[in-house]
C-alpha positions, 0 to 999 in steps of 0.5 A, a space after each residue: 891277747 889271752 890264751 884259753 885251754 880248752 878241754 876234756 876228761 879222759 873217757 869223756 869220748 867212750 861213748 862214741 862207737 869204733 864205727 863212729 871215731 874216725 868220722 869224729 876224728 875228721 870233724 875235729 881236725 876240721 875244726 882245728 883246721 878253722 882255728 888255724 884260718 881264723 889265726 886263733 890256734 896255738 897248739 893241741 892234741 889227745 893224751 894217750 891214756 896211760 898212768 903219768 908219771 910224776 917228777 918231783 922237785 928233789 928228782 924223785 920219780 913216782 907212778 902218777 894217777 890211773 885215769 880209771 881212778 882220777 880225772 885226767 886231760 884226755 885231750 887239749 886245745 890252746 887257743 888264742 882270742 880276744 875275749 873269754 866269750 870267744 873261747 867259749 865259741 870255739 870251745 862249743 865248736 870242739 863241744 859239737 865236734 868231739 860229742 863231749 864237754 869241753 872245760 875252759 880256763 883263761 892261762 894266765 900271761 908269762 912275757 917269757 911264754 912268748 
């Protein structure tokens, strides 16, 4: 069954008031709790926003890009369904939940991932 990362730009939640977050907050763990009923969740959080760092192939280490300066993944669910129109669903679902736009991409299948 196909796999689909959903998710959203770092600051894609700014506009939300520190009043309003934590209700934000639970109706997105709601949401997760219901993908975890339906069987459809397979793993997801928020990414601290910070600078990344970037490793190399040769080992080399390097500062990685400042949010403030390129789109980051400010946060992430992978799911599991049958169909990218059922990711779709679920990613509204997220959409409405965490008042921000949601990307979709279909992971591609690695057998070893299992």
């Amino acid at each position: 069954m196909p796999r689909y990362l959903i998710s959203f730009d770092d600051g894609s939640m700014d506009h939300i008031s520190e009043k309003d977050l934590p209700a934000v907050g639970e109706e997105a763990r709601r949401v997760v709790r219901e993908a975890k009923a339906a069987g459809v969740w397979i793993f997801g959080g928020g990414i601290q926003r910070q600078q990344s760092t970037l490793v190399a192939p040769d080992g080399s280490i390097a500062a990685g890009p400042v949010p403030e300066t390129k789109p980051v993944i400010g946060g992430f669910s992978i799911i599991e369904v049958p169909s990218r129109e059922d990711a779709l669903i679920w990613a509204a679902r997220f959409a409405r939940s965490c008042r921000c736009t949601q990307e979709v991409r279909e992971i591609m299948f690695d057998p070893e991932s299992r």
